[in-house]
C-alpha positions, 0 to 999 in steps of 0.5 A: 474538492471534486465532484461527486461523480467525477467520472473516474471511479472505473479507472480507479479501480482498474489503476488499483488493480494495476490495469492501466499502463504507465501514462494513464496511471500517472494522469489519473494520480495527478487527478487524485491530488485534487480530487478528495472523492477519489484519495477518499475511494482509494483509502477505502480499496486500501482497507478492503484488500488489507482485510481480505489478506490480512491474517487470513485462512483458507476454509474450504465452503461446503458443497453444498453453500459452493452450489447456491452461490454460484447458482446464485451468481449465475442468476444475477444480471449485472447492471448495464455499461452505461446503468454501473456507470452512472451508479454512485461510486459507494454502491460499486464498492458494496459491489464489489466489495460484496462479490469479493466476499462471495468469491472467497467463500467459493474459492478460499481466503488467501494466506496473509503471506501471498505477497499481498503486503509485499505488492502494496508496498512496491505499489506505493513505492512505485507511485511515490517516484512521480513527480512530487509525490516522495516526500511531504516534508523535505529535510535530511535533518531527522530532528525536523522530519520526527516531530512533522509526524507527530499528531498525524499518526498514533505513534513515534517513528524512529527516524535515523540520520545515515549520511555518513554511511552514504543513505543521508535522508531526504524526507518523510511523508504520510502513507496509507498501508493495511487499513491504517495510516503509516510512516515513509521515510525517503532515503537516496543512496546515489540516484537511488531512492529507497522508501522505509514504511514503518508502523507498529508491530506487537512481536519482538525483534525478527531477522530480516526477511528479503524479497522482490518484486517486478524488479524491486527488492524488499527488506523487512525486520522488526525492532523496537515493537516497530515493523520496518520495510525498505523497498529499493531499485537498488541490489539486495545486498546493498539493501541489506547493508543499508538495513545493518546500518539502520539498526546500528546507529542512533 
């Protein structure tokens, strides 16, 4: 357990935002793994961005609500360095959380299919490649990475076993994605990791649908009432057969 004020609630945030280079990210991750206070806060960014891009519209405020709140943002004197330091880290995030709000009133809510997914899911790739970091669960046998999972998430993921078609399993672990834990199984093809998130998904069977990201490909499909996303530094059209080789086996 940390302290309360552990002194990292600024950098936390500013790693959420992908503020921070490659060495500060790393310390501050390695912070997270023995600060409950801060997985907590983190969980907590997770959850407000996921409701603030999830499923979302735009709506045009009127003139005349656009006029009072920038009036009213204008107005306001934000507290000093050294006061928004010392503040306790769930007054921040009403803060911020509250400024959010207000910006979307005045700018818009942006559409669910931004990229807002696609962004966290590469971000969570990215930080499961630190050391220690992929896997809660080791085993490339799928009969032991299933039941790990049981009793810690609302549902049963599929978990396949594809080392014949050269993407043998490495593990599994837990992972917190759009305001609610989900299923990550590792795979490796080569010296290739490629991450799987899996959680549930109310709509049918869909074709998949590809994309990247700062230099990772995305796979998305949906089968089963699960929604699956494979994220990969490997080419997309090997990501692709490794997403053919899913649906075909067992």
């Amino acid at each position: 357990m940390s302290d309360p004020d552990c002194g990292q609630a600024m950098l936390l945030q500013a790693e959420f935002d992908g503020e921070l280079d490659a060495a500060q990210s790393v310390a501050l991750a390695a912070h997270r793994e023995t600060c409950a206070r801060c997985r907590e806060d983190w969980a907590a960014l997770a959850a407000t961005r996921a409701a603030l891009t999830a499923d979302a519209t735009y709506h045009a405020a009127p003139a005349a609500l656009r006029r009072s709140l920038e009036a009213r943002l204008g107005a306001a004197s934000p507290p000093t360095p050294r006061r928004a330091w010392r503040l306790p880290w769930r007054e921040l995030a009403s803060f911020g959380v509250g400024a959010a709000l207000a910006a979307s009133l005045v700018l818009a809510v942006r559409p669910a299919n931004d990229g807002g997914v696609v962004a966290a899911l590469v971000d969570d790739h990215v930080r499961s490649l630190q050391p220690g970091h992929l896997t809660d669960v080791i085993s490339t046998d799928r009969h032991t990475v299933k039941p790990w999972f049981d009793g810690k998430l609302d549902f049963a993921p599929p978990v396949k076993d594809l080392a014949a078609q050269g993407y043998p399993l490495v593990g599994g672990r837990l992972d917190y994605l759009g305001g609610r834990p989900v299923a990550a199984l590792a795979y490796q093809h080569g010296k290739h990791p490629i991450n799987l998130f899996i959680w549930p998904e109310r709509a049918g069977a869909e074709a998949p649908v590809d994309t990247a990201r700062n230099g990772y490909n995305v796979l998305h499909w949906s089968a089963d009432g699960m929604s699956l996303w494979a994220v990969s530094d490997l080419e997309q059209d090997e990501l692709a057969e490794f997403e053919r080789d899913w649906r075909a086996a067992p």
